[in-house]
Backbone bond lengths (Angstrom), bond angles and torsions (degrees), N, CA, C in turn:
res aa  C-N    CA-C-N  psi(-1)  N-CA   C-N-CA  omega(-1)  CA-C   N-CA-C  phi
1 X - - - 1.446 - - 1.524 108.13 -
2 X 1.231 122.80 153.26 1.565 146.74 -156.69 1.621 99.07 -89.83
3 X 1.315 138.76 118.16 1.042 115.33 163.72 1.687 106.98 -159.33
4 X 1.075 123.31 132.11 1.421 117.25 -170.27 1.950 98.82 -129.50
5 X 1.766 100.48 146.01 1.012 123.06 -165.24 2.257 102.10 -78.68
6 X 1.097 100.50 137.70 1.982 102.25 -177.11 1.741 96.45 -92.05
7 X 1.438 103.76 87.97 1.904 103.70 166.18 1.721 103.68 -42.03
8 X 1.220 112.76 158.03 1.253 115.68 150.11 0.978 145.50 -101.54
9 X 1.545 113.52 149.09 1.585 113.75 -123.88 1.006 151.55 86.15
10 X 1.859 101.26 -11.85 1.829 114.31 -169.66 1.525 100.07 -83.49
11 X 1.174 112.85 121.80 1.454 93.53 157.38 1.746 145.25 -48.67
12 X 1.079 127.29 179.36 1.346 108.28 -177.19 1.432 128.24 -94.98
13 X 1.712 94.07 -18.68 1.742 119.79 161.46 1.767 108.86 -49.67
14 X 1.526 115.21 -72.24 1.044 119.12 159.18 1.606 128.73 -38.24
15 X 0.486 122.87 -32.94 1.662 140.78 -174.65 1.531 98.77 -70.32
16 X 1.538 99.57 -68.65 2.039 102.96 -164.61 1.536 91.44 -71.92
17 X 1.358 122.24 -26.87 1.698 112.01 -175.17 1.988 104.46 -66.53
18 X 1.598 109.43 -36.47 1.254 81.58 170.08 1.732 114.84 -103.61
19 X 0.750 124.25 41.13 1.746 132.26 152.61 1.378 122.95 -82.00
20 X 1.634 100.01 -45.49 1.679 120.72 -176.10 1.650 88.67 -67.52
21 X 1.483 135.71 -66.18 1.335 140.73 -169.38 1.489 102.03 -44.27
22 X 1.647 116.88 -54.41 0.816 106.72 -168.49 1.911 120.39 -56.52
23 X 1.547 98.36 -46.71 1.877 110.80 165.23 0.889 120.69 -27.15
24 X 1.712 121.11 -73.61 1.710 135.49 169.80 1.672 98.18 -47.15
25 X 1.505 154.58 -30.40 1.329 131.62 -157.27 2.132 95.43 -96.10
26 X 1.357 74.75 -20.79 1.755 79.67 173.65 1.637 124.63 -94.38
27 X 1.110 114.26 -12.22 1.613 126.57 148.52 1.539 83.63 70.86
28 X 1.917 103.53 62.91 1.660 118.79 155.02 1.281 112.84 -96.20
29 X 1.447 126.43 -34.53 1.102 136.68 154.57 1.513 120.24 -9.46
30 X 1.446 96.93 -80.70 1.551 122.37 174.71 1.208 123.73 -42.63
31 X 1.495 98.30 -62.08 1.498 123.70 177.67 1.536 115.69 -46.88
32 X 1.584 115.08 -37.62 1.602 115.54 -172.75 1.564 92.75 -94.04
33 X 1.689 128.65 -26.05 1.470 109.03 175.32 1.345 97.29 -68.75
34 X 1.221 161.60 -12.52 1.739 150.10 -137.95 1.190 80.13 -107.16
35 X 1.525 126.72 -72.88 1.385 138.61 -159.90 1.519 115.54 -62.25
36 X 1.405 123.34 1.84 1.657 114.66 -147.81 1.725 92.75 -71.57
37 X 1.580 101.32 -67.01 1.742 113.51 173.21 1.446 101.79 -70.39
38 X 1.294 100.62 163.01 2.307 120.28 161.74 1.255 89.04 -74.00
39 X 1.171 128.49 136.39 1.732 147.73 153.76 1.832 114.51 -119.62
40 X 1.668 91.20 104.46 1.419 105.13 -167.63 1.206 113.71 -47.82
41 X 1.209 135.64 160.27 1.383 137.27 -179.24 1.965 116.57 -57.87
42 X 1.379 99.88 -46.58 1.383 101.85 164.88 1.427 128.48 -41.80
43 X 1.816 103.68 -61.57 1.412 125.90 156.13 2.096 114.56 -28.23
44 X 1.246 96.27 -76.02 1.537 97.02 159.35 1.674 132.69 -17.01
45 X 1.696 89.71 -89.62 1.750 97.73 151.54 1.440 125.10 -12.64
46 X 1.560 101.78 -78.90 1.474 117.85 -173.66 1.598 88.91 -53.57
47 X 0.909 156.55 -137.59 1.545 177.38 -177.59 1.755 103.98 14.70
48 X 0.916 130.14 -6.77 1.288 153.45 -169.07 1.397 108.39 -107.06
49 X 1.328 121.27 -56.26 1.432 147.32 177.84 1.686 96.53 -68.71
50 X 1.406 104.41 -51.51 1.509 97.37 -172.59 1.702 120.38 -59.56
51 X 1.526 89.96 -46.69 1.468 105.07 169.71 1.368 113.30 -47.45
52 X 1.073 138.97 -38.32 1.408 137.06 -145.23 1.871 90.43 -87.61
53 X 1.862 90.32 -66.41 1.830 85.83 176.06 1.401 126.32 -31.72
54 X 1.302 114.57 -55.47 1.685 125.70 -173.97 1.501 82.09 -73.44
55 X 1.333 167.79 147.91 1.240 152.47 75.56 1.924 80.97 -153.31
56 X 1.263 136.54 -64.65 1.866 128.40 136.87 1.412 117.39 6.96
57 X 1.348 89.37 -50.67 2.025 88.84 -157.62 1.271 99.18 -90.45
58 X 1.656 117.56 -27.04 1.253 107.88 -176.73 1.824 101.90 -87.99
59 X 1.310 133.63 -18.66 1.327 108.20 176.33 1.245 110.34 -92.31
60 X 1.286 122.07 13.23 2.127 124.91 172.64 1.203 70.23 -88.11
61 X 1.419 149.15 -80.64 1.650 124.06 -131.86 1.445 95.69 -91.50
62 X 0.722 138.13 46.61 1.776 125.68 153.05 1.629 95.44 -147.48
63 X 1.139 113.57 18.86 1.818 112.09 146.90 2.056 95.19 -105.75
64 X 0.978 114.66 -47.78 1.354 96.93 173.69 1.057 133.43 -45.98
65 X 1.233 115.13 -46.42 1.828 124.91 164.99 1.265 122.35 -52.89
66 X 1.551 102.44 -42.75 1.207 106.39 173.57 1.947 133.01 -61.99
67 X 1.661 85.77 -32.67 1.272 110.60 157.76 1.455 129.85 -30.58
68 X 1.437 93.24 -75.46 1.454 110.56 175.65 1.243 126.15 -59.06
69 X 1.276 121.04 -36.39 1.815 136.37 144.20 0.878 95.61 -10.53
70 X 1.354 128.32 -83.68 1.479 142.01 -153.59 1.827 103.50 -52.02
């Protein structure tokens, strides 16, 4: 669980700005968009699978670039 200590003196602006930072570094954000709907197991799969291709395609083209560097 997320929880950050109030220095004294901090304001409370400051304060929730680093709580929220802290949320996004913990990828709750994400986590409650993933979870909002049920996503069937198939659904899963598929999106999983997709991920994998695009995350492939992106390290073939940044060995290519890198390539050409050379």
């Amino acid at each position: 669980m997320i929880g950050i200590v109030v220095k004294d003196g901090e304001s409370v602006d400051s304060a929730l700005k680093r709580f929220k930072r802290e949320c996004v570094n913990a990828g709750i954000q994400s986590e409650i968009k993933r979870r909002e709907f049920f996503e069937k197991p198939s659904q899963r799969k598929k999106r999983k699978r997709e991920a994998a291709i695009r995350k492939r395609e992106k390290k073939r083209l940044m060995m290519l670039r890198k390539e050409r560097q050379l």
